[in-house]
C-alpha positions in Angstrom: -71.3 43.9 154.3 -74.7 45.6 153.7 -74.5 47.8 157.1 -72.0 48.2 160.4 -74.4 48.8 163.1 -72.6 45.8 165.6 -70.4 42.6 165.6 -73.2 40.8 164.2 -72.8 42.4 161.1 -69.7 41.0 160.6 -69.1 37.5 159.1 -65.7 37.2 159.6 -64.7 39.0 162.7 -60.3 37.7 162.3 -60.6 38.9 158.0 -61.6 42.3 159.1 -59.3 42.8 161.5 -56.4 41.1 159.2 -57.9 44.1 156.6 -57.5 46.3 159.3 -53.8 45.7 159.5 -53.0 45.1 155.8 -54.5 48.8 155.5 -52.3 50.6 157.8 -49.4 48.8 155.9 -50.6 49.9 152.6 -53.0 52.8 153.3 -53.7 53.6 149.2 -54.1 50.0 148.1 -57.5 50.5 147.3 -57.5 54.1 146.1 -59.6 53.6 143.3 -62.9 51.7 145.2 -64.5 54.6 146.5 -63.8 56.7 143.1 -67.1 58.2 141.7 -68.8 57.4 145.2 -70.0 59.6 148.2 -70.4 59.0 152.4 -72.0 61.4 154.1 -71.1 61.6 157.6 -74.2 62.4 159.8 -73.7 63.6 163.8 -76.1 64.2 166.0 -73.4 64.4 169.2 -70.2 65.9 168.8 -67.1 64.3 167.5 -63.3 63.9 166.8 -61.8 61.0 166.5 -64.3 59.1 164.6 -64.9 62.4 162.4 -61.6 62.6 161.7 -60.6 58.7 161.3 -63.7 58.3 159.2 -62.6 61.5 156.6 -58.8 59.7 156.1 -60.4 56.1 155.9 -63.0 57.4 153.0 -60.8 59.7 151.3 -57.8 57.1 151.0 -60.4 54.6 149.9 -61.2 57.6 146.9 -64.8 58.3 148.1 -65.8 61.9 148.2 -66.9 63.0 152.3 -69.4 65.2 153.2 -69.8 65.9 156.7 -73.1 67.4 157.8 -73.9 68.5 162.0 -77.4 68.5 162.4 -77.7 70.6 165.1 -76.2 73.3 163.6 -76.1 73.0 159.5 -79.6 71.7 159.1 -83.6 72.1 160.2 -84.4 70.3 163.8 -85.5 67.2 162.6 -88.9 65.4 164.1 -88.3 61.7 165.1 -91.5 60.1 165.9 -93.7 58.8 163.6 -97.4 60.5 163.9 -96.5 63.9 164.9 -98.0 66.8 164.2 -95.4 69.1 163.6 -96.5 72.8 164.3 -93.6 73.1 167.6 -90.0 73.5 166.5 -88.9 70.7 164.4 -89.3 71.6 160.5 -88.3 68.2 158.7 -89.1 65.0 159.4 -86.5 62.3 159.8 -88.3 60.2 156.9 -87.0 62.8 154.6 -84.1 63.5 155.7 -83.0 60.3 155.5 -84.3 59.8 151.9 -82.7 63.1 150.5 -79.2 62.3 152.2 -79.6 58.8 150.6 -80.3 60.4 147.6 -77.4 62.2 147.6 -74.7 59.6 149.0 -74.3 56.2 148.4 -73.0 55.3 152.0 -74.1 56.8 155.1 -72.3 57.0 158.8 -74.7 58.1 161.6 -73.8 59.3 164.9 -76.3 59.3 167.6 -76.3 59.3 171.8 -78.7 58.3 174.3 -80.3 60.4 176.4 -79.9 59.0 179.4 -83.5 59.0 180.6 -85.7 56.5 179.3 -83.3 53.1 178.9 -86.5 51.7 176.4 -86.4 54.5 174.1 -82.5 54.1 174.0 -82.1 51.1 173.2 -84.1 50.7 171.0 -82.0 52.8 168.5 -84.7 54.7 166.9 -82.7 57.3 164.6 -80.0 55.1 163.8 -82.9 52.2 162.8 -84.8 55.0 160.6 -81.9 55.8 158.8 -81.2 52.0 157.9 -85.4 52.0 157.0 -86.0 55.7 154.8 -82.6 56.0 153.2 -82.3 53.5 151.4 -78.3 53.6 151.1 -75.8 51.1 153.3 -75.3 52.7 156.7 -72.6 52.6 159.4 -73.0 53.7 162.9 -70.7 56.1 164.0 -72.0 55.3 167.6 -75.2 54.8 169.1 -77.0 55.0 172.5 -76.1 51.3 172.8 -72.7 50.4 170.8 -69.9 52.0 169.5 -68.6 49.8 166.9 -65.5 51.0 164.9 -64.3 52.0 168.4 -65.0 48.2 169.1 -62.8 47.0 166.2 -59.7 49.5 166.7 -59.7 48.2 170.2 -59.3 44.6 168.7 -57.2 45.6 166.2 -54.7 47.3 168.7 -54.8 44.3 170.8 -53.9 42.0 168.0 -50.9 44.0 167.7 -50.4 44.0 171.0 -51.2 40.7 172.6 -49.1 37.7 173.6 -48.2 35.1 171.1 -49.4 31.5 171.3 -52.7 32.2 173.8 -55.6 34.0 174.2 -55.0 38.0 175.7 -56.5 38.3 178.9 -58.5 41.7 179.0 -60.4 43.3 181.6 -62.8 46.3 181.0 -62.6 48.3 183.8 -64.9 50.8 185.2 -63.7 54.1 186.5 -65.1 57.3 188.1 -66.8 60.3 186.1 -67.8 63.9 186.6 -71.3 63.1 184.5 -73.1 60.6 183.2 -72.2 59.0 180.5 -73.6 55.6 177.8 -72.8 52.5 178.5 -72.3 52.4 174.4 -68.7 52.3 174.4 -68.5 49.5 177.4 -71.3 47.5 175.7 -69.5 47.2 172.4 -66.4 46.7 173.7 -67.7 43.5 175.4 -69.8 42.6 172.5 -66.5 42.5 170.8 -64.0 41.1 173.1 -67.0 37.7 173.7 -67.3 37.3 169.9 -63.6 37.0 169.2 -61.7 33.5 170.3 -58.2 35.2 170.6 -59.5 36.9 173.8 -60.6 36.2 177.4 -62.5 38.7 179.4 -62.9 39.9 182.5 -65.5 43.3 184.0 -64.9 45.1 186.7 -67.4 47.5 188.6 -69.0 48.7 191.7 -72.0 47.0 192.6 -74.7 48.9 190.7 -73.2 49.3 187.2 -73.4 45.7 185.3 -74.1 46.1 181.8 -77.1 44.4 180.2 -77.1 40.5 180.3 -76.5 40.0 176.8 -73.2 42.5 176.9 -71.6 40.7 180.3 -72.8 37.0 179.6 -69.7 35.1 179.1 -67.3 37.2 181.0 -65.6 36.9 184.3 -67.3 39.5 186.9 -65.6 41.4 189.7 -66.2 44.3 191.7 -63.6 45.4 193.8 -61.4 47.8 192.4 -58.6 45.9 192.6 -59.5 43.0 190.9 -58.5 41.3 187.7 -55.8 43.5 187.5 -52.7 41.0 188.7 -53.8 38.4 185.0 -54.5 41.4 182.9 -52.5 41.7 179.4 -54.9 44.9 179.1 -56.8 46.9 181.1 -59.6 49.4 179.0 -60.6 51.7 181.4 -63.6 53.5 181.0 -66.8 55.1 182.6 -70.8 54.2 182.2 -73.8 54.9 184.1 -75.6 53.0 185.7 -77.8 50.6 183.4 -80.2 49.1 186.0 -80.8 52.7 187.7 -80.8 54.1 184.1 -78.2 56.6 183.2 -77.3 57.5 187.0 -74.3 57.7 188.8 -73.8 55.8 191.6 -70.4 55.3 193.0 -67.5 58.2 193.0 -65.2 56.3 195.1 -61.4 57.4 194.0 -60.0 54.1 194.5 -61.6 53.5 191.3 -59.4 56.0 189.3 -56.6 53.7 187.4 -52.9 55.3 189.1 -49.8 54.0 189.2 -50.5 52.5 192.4 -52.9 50.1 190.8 -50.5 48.7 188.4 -47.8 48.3 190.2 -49.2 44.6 190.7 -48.7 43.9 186.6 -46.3 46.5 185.6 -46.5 44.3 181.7 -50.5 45.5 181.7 -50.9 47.4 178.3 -53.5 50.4 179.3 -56.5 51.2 177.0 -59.0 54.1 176.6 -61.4 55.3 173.8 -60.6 58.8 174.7 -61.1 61.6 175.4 -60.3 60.7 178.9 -60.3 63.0 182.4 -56.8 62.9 183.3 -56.7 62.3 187.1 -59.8 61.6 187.6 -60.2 58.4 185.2 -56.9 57.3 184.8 -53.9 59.4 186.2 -51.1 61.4 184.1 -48.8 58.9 185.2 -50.3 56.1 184.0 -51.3 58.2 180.6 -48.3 59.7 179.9 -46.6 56.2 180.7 -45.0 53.8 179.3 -48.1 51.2 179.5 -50.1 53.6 177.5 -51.5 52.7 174.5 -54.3 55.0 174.1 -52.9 56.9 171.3 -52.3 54.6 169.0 -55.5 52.9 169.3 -56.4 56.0 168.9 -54.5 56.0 165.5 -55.9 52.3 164.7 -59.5 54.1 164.6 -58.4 54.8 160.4 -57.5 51.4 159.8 -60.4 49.9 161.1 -62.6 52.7 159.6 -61.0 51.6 156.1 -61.6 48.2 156.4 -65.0 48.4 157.0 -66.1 51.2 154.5 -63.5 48.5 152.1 -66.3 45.7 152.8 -68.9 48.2 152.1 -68.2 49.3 148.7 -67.0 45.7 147.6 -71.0 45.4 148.6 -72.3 47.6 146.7 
């Protein structure tokens, strides 16, 4: 695996996962492929799970970690190419990049959107300059459009998780937010759940808040608040904006919030959520602190699948 920006990057989506799984059996039994190598872990957005899982994954792998937060341990760095930089940004990203891949021989990249111009976006421009100026393998930590380690811990935990002898039935499930938030997390999720045969899914949403055509293609739609839930082995609840009115919010209807109430029609519904999560207001504390709730160890599966893919990145190099 040369990169990790998406699915697509993978060639054998069931291997990696099977990886995945081997790894949280036997955590050191690749100690030694990292040794004499260094990651550096690059965020532009704040971070704790992925830091975190991403530190344990490369250190039991032997790789050496740095961890560098741009907006606070480095110069503001200029993005666009052409500019004349006499304002406030001191170091172009073409540099940047170069140095870190000078100093690293993998790279993790965190970025977000900004929620105001869906072209700019999506088209993944720091994360895409990275891959282009440093010159090293990179992995996205997340990006305005896709969140993909998230993505495979989510399979991974439902691999664990799901019913033996047919496909899981899973439905991504919008909820209600205090802000605005990507649509990365959602996107990938589906990107995922479409690519892999062991999994059937289902979106559910107000009216307003489909995801882009290539992330929903393929997928059963709904959007009543109640629907889907009833077949659902799993329900991943989580908040986006709006991607046709880019990046606002337009529905805060409660009903949407996932309570006890709601499951009560499949009580055997495992409940999923990238965290962190607004207690009572995206999913309730009874439903969190419940016994469907799975969220904290997929939460824990964010290592595994972290050490399988940095695994298929060294075996690269």
């Amino acid at each position: 695996m040369k990169q990790f920006l998406s699915v697509t990057d993978v060639t054998d989506l069931p291997g990696l996962v099977d990886l995945a799984l081997q790894l949280k059996k036997e955590p050191l039994a690749f100690e030694r492929l990292g040794r004499g190598k260094t990651i550096g872990l690059v965020f532009f957005n704040p971070s704790l799970r992925t830091r975190l899982s991403t530190q344990l994954a490369a250190r039991k792998l032997g790789l050496e970690v740095l961890v560098m937060n741009v907006q606070q341990d480095g110069w503001s760095i200029e993005t666009a190419d052409g500019a004349i930089m006499n304002g406030d940004k001191a170091e172009h990203i073409r540099e940047a990049a170069g140095v870190m891949g000078q100093y690293c021989d993998l790279l993790g990249v965190r970025t977000f959107p900004d929620l105001i111009n869906r072209e700019n976006d999506y088209a993944e421009h720091i994360l895409h300059q990275f891959v282009r100026f440093s010159g090293v393998p990179v992995i996205s930590l997340e990006s305005a459009t896709r969140h993909p380690l998230q993505s495979l811990a989510d399979l991974v935990t439902i691999r664990e998780k799901a019913p033996v002898g047919r496909k899981a039935k899973v439905l991504l499930r919008w909820a209600p937010h205090v802000k605005a938030l990507p649509q990365a997390v959602p996107n990938s999720f589906a990107e995922w759940m479409l690519t892999s045969d062991q999994v059937d899914l289902a979106i559910s949403y107000p009216k307003g808040y489909a995801l882009a055509p290539e992330f929903r293609t393929g997928a059963h739609l709904f959007h009543e608040p109640e629907a889907g839930l009833a077949e659902a082995d799993f329900v991943y609840v989580k908040n986006w904006s709006s991607y046709e009115q880019y990046g606002q919010i337009l529905n805060t209807d409660p009903a949407w919030m996932l309570d006890e109430k709601c499951l009560k029609v499949n009580p055997g519904a495992k409940v999923m959520h990238c965290l962190p999560v607004r207690r009572n207001v995206v999913i309730s504390d009874a439903v969190l602190d419940g016994p469907q709730s799975v969220v904290l160890e997929q939460a824990g599966n964010r290592i595994w699948a972290a050490q399988a893919v940095l695994h298929q990145m060294l075996s690269a190099l």
